[in-house]
N, CA and C atoms as an extended XYZ file, in Angstrom:
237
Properties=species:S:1:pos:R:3:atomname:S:1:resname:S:1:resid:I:1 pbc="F F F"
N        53.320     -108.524      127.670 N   UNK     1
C        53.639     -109.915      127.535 CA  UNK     1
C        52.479     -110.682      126.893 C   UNK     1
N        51.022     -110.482      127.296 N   UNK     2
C        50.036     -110.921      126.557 CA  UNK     2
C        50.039     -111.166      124.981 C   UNK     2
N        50.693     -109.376      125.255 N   UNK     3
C        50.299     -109.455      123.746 CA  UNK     3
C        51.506     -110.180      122.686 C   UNK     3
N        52.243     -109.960      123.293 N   UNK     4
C        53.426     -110.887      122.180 CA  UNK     4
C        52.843     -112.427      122.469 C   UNK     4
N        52.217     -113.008      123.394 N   UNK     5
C        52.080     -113.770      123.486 CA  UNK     5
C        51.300     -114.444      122.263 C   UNK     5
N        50.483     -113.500      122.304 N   UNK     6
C        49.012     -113.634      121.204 CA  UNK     6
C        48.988     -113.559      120.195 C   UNK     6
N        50.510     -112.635      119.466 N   UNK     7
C        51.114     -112.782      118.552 CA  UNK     7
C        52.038     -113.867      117.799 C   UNK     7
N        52.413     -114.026      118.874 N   UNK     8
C        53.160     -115.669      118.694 CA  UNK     8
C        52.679     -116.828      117.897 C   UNK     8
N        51.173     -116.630      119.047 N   UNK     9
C        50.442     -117.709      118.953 CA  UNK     9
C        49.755     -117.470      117.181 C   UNK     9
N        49.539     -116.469      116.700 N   UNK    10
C        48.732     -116.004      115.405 CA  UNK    10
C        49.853     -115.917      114.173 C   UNK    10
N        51.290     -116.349      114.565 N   UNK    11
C        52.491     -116.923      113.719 CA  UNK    11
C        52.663     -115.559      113.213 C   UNK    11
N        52.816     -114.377      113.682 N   UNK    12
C        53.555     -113.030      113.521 CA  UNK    12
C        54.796     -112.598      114.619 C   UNK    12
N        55.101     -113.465      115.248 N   UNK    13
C        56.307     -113.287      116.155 CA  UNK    13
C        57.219     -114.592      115.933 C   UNK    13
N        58.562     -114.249      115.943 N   UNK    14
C        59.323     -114.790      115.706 CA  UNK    14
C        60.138     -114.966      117.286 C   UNK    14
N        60.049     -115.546      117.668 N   UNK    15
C        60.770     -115.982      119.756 CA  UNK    15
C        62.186     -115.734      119.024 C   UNK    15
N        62.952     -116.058      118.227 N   UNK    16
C        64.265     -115.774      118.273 CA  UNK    16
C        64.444     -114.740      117.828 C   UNK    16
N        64.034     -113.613      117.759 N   UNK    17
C        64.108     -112.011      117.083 CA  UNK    17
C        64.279     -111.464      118.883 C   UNK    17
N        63.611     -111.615      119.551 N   UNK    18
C        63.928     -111.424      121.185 CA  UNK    18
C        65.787     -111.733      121.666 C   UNK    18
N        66.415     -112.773      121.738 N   UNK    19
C        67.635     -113.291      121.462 CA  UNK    19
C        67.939     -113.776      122.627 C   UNK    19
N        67.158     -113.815      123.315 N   UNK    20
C        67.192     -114.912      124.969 CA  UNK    20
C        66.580     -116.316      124.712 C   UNK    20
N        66.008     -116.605      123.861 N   UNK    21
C        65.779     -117.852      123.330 CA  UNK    21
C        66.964     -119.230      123.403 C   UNK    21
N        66.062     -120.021      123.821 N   UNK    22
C        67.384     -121.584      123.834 CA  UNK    22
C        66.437     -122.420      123.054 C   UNK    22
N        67.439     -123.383      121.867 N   UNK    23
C        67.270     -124.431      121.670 CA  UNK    23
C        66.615     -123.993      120.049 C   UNK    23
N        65.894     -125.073      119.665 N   UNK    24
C        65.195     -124.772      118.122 CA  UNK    24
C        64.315     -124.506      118.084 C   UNK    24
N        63.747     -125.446      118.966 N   UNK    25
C        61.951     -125.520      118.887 CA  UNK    25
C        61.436     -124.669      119.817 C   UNK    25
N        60.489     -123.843      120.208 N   UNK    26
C        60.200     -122.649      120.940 CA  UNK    26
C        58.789     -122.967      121.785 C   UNK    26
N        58.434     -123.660      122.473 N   UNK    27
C        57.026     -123.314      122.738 CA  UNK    27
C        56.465     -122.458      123.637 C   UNK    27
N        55.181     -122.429      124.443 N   UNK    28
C        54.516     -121.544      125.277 CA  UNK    28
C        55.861     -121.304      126.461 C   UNK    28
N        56.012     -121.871      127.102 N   UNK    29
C        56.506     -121.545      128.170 CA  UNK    29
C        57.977     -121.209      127.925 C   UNK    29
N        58.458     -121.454      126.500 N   UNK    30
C        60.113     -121.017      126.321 CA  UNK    30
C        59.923     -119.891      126.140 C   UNK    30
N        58.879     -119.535      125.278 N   UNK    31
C        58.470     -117.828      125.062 CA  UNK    31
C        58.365     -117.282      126.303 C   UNK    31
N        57.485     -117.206      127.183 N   UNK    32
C        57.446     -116.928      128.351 CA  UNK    32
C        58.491     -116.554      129.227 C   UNK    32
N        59.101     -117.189      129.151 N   UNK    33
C        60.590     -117.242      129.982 CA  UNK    33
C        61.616     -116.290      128.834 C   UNK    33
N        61.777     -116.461      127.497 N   UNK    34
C        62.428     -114.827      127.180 CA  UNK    34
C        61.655     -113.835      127.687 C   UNK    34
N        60.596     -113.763      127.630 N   UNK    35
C        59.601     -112.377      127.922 CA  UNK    35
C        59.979     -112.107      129.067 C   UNK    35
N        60.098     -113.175      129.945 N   UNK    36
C        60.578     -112.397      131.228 CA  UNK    36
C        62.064     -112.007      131.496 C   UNK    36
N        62.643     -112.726      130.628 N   UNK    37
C        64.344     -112.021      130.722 CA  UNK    37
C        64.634     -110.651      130.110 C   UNK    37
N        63.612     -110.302      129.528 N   UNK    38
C        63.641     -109.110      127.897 CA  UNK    38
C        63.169     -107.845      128.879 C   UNK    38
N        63.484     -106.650      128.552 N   UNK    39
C        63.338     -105.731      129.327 CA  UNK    39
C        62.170     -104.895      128.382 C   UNK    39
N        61.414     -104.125      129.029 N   UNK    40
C        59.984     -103.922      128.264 CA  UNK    40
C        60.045     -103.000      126.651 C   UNK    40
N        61.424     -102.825      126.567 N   UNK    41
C        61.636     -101.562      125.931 CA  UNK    41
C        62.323     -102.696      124.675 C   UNK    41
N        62.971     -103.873      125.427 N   UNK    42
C        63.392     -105.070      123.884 CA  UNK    42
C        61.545     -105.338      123.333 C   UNK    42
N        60.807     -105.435      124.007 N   UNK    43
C        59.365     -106.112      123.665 CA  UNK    43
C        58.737     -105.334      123.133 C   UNK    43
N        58.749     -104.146      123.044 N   UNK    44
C        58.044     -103.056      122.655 CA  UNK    44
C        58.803     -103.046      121.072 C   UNK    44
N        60.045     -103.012      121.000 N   UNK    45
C        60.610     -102.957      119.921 CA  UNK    45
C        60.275     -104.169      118.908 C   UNK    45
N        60.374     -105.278      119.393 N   UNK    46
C        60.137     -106.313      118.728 CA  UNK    46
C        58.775     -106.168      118.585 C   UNK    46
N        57.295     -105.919      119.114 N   UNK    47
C        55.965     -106.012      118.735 CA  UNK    47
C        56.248     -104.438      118.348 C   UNK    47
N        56.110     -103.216      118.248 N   UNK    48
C        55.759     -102.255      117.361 CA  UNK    48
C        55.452     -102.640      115.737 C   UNK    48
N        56.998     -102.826      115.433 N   UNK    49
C        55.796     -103.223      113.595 CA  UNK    49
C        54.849     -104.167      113.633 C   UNK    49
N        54.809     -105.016      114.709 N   UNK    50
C        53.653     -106.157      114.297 CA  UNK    50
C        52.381     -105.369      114.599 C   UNK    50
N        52.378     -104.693      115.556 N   UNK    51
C        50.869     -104.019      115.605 CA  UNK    51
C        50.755     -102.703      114.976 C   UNK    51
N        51.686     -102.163      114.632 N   UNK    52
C        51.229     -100.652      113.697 CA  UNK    52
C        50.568     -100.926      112.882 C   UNK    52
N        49.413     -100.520      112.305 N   UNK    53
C        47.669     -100.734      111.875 CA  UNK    53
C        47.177     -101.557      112.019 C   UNK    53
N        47.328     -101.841      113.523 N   UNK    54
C        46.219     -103.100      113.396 CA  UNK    54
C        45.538     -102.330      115.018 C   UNK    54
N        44.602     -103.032      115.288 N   UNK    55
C        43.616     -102.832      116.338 CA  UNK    55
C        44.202     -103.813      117.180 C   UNK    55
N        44.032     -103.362      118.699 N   UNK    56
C        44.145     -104.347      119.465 CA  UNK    56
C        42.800     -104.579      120.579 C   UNK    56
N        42.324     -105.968      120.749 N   UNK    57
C        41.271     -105.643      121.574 CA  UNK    57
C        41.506     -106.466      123.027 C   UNK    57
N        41.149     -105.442      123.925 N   UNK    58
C        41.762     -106.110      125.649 CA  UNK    58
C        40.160     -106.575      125.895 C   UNK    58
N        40.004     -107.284      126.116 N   UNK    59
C        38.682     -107.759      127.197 CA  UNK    59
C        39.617     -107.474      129.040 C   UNK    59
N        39.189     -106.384      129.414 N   UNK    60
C        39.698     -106.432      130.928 CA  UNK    60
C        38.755     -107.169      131.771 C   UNK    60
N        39.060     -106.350      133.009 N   UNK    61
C        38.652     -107.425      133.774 CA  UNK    61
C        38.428     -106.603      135.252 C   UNK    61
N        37.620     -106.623      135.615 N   UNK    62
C        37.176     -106.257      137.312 CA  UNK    62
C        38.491     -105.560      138.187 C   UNK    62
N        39.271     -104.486      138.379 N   UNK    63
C        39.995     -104.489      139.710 CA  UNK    63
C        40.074     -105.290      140.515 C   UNK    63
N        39.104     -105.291      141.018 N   UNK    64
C        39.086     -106.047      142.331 CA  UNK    64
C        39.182     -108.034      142.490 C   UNK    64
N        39.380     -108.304      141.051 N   UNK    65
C        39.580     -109.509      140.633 CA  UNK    65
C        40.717     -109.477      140.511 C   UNK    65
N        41.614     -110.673      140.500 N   UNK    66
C        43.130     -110.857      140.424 CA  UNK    66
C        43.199     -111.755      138.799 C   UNK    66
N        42.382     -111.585      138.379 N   UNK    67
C        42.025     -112.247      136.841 CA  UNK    67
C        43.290     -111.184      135.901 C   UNK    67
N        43.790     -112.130      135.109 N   UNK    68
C        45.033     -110.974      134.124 CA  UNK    68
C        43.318     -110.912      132.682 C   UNK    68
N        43.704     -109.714      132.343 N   UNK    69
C        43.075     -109.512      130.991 CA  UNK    69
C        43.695     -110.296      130.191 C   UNK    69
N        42.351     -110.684      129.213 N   UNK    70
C        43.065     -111.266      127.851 CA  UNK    70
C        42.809     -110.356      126.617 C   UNK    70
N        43.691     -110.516      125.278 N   UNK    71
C        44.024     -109.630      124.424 CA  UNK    71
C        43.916     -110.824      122.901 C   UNK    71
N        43.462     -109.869      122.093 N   UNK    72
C        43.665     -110.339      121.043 CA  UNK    72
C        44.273     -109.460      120.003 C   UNK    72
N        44.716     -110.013      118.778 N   UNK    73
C        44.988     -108.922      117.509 CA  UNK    73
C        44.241     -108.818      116.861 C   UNK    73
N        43.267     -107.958      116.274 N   UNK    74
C        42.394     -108.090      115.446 CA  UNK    74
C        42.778     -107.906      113.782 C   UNK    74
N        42.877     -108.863      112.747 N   UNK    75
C        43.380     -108.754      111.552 CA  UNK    75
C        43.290     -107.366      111.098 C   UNK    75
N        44.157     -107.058      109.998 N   UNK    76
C        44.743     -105.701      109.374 CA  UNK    76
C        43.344     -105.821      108.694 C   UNK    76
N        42.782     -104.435      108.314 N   UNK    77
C        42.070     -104.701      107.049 CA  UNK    77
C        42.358     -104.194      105.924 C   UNK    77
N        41.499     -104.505      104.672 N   UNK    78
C        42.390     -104.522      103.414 CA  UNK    78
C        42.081     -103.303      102.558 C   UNK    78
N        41.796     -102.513      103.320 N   UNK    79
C        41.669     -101.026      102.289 CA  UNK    79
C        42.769     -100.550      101.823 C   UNK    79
């Protein structure tokens, strides 16, 4: 979910390609709420081409912390 999130946010995800989407305009928390209706295997499908060659980088985070990791996409490069 992060990561589509992060994708979203970097204008490579499209919220109505998911198809639980309402309304026109899409923001943080409408995304959110398909992500959670979408079963992991619709999300996986929809982010696979967006991240095939690209890097992804997790900054985790402690176990024992209840902190969620954050994720970024790191741009394609141009070789």
């Amino acid at each position: 979910m992060h990561l589509a999130l992060e994708a979203w946010r970097a204008g490579l995800l499209d919220p109505k390609a998911l198809g639980k989407v309402r309304g026109r305009d899409v923001d943080e928390a409408g995304l959110q709420r398909a992500l959670y209706r979408s079963s992991i295997g619709e999300i996986e499908y929809l982010l696979s081409p967006i991240l095939k060659g690209r890097r992804v980088m997790v900054e985790g985070v402690s176990p024992a912390r209840d902190d969620t990791p954050s994720c970024a996409l790191v741009p394609r490069s141009r070789n």
